[in-house]
N, C-alpha and C positions, 0 to 999 in steps of 0.2 A: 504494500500500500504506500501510495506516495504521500505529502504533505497534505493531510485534510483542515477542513475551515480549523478547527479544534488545538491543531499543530500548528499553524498560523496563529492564531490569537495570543498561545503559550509562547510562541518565539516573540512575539509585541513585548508580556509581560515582563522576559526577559532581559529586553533591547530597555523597558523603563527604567527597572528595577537598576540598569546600568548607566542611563543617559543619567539619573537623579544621582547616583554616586559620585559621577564623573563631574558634572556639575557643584557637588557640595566639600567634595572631599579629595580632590586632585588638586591640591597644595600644600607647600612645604613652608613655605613663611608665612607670618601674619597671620596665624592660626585663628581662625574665630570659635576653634570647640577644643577641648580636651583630649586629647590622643590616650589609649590606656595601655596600648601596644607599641613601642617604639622598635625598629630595628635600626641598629647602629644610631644616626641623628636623625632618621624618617619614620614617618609613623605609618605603621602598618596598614592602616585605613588608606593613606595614599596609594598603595598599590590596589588597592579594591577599586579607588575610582578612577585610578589610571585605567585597568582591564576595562572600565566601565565604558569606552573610548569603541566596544562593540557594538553601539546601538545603533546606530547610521547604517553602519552595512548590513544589519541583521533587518530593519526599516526597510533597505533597499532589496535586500534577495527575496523577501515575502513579498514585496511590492514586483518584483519581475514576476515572481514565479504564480503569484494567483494573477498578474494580468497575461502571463501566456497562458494561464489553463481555463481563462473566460476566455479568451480572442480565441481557442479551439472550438469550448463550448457554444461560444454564442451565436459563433459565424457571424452574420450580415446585422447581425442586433449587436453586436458589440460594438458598434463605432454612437448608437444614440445610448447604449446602456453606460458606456464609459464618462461620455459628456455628463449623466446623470449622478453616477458615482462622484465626479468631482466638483458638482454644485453640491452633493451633500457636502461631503470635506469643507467645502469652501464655506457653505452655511454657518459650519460648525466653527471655524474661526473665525468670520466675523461676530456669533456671539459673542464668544470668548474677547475678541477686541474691542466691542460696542459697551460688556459687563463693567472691561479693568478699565474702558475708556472713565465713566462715569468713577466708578470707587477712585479711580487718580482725581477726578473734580474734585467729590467729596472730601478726599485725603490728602490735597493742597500739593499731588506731586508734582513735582518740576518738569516731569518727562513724559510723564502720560495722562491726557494725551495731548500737551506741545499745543500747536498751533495748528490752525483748520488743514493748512498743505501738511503736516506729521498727519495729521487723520487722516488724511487721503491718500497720502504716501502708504500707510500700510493698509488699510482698507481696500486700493486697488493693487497691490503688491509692490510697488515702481519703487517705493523707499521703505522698506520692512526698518523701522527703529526702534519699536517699544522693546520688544524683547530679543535677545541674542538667541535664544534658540529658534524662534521663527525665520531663521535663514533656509529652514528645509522646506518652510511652504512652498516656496515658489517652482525651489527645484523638483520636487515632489511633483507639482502639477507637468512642468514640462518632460519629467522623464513615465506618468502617463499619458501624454499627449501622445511620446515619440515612440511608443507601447508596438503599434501594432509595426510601423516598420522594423523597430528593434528583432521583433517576432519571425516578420518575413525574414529580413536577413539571418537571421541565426538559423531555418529551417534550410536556407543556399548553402552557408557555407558549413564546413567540418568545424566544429565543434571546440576541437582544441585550437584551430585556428582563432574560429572568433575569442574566444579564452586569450589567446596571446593578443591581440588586435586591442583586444579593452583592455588589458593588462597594462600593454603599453600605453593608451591616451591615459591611462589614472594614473602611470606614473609622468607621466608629463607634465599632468595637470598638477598634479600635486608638487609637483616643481617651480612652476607656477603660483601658486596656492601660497606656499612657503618658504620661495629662496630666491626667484627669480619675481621680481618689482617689476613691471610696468609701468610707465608714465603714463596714462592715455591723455591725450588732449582737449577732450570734450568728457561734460560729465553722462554722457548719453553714451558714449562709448566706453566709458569707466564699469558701468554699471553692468552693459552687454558682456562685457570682456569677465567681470567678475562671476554671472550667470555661467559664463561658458565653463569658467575654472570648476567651478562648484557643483556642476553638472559635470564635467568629466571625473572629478574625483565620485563621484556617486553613482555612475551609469554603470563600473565594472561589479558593484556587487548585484545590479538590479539585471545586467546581462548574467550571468553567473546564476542567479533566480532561475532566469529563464531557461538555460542549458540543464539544470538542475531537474524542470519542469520535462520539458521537450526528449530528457535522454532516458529520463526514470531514474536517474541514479536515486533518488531515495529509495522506491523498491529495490534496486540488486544491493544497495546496502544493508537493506532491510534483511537479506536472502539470505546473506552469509549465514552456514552455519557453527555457530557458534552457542553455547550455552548462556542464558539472560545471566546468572550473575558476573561471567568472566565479561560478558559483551558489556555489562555495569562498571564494572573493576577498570578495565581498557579505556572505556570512556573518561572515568573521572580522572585517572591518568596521564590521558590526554589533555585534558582541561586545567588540570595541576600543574604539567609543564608548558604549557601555553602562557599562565599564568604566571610561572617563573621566567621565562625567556621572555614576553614582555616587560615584565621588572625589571629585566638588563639592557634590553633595547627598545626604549619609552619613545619613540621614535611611531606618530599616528600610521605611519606609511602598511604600518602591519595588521593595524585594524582589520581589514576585510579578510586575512585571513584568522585572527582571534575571532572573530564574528563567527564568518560561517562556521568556523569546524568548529565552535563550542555548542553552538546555536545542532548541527548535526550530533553532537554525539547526546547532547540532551535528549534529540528526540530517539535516538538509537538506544538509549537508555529502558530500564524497568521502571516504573515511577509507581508511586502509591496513590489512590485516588486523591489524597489531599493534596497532595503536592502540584496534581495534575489542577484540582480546582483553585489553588493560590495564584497558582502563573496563570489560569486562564480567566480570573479576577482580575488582577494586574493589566491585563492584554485587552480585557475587556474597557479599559480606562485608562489604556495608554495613552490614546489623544490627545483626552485631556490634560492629563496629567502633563504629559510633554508641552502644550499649549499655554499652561498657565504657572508651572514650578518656579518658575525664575522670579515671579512676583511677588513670591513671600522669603527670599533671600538675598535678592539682589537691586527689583525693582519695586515702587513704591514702599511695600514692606520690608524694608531694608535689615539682613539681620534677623527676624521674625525668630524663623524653624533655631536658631544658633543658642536661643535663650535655653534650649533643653539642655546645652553644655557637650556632653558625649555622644558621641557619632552614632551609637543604634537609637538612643532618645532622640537624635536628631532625627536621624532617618525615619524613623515610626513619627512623627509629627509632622512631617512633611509629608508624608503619605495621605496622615488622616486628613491633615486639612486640606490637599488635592484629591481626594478622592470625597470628602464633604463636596466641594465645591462644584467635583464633575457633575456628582447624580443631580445638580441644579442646571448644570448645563445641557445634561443630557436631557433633564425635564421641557425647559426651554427651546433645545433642538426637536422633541417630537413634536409637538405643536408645530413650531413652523417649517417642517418637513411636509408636516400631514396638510397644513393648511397652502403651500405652493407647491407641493407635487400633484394635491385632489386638483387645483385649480390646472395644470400643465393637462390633466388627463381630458378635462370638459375639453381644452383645444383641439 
């Protein structure tokens, strides 16, 4: 069996459970919590949220790989079903934008939300500022936009080909990204040129998705015989020296490969019912969660989650209060879901 909706959702919970580490706790100076585990002069929590640097491309290969196994399914409906899928997405953050717009009124922020052009700027995407994690909105819609040829092409060529082909623009891009500065001379071309970067570093795990999808390698990995708890043992294994060779080389460029093969051997894994329903809680409110975290640490509420002091009271607080806030959001999004999709069907 390959990646179903179920294993999808759990690979999301896990890509949170990491983008929220990586974000709170992937720093060495100017501590704002207590570390209780130090190694040598760094605190152990730091290499959690370093690892935590797998969320992007674990984001990205789910997002290849269920949109090549719709554009199979759907045939000639998947070009208005796609369109549909990303005015939800996009519903759903302008909530989430419209919500922190007002609570920054009310909480006298200096940033959000800025000036009528700031609301505009990230409303129609052209200047994403409130929050640093919303750099993946935009990219996210164009690498479903560019879905169905990604598809075509990967069904042309051989496989490991396309494999080397993306491998190489993500390390270009990411050369670009972080070593190689551009001057552009217009801010319109500043912005283009920044899209392209951001989109070529992100395109190889969402190709990768779809090779994943298109070849079945989840089923023949699935197939090996092997007994579940050594196939258990091997995995965690793997993810334990993943997690120490990233330790040594902190270096993002490695990301897509800590992603995928962690994100793989999870689901290669034996899991216990609860475990399976924690991660697909988490996955279930990944969204949001992604969509609004940074606002209770970084922007408006500056600080907030930090008052817990220790890094699991942090974490567990940050949790609770983004996942309070999603089931509002989510409340919010069915309503007007239901109320401009019923009216799209009258047309």
């Amino acid at each position: 069996m390959g990646l179903s909706k179920n294993d999808n959702q759990m690979s999301k919970g896990i890509a949170i459970i990491g983008m929220v580490m990586l974000h709170l706790f992937c720093r060495i100076e100017n501590l704002p919590y207590t570390p209780l585990i130090w190694i040598g002069s760094t605190p152990l929590i730091y290499y959690f949220g370093l690892f935590g640097d797998l969320c992007v491309p674990i984001y990205c290969f789910c997002s290849g790989y269920a949109q090549a196994l719709l554009f199979d399914k759907e045939a000639q409906l998947y070009r208005k079903r796609r369109y549909d899928r990303l005015l939800k997405f996009l519903i759903n953050y302008w909530i989430v934008l419209v919500v922190f717009s007002i609570v920054g009124l009310i909480s006298g922020s200096t940033s959000v939300p800025g000036t009528w052009l700031d609301f505009l700027g990230n409303l129609f995407l052209y200047d994403i500022s409130y929050n640093g994690a919303w750099w993946f909105v935009l990219t996210y819609v164009f690498l479903v936009l560019c879905s169905p040829c990604l598809c075509k092409i990967s069904k042309k060529l051989n496989p490991i080909v396309l494999f080397v082909i993306s491998g190489v623009l993500y390390f270009v891009a990411y050369l670009f990204r972080f070593y190689i500065k551009l001057d552009m001379p217009h801010t319109i071309l500043a912005k283009i040129w920044e899209q392209l970067i951001l989109f070529g570093t992100s395109q190889f795990s969402f190709v990768v998705g779809i090779i994943f999808y298109q070849q079945r390698l989840m089923e023949k990995l699935r197939a090996i015989k092997i007994k579940p708890v050594l196939k258990t043992v091997i995995c965690l294994l793997v993810i334990a020296l993943l997690f120490v060779i990233h330790a040594i080389e902190q270096s993002l460029i490695i990301a897509p490969i800590t992603g995928i093969v962690t994100m793989v051997c999870f689901h290669l894994m034996h899991k216990s019912k609860w475990v399976e329903k924690v991660f697909l809680f988490f996955g279930k409110h990944s969204t949001n969660i992604w969509l609004v975290h940074m606002f209770f640490y970084l922007i408006i509420f500056e600080n907030l989650v930090f008052v817990a002091k220790y890094p699991i009271l942090i974490l567990l607080l940050m949790f609770a209060i983004c996942i309070a806030v999603s089931y509002i959001i989510d409340f919010m999004n069915a309503g007007l879901n239901k109320l401009i999709f019923r009216e799209k069907k009258k047309q």
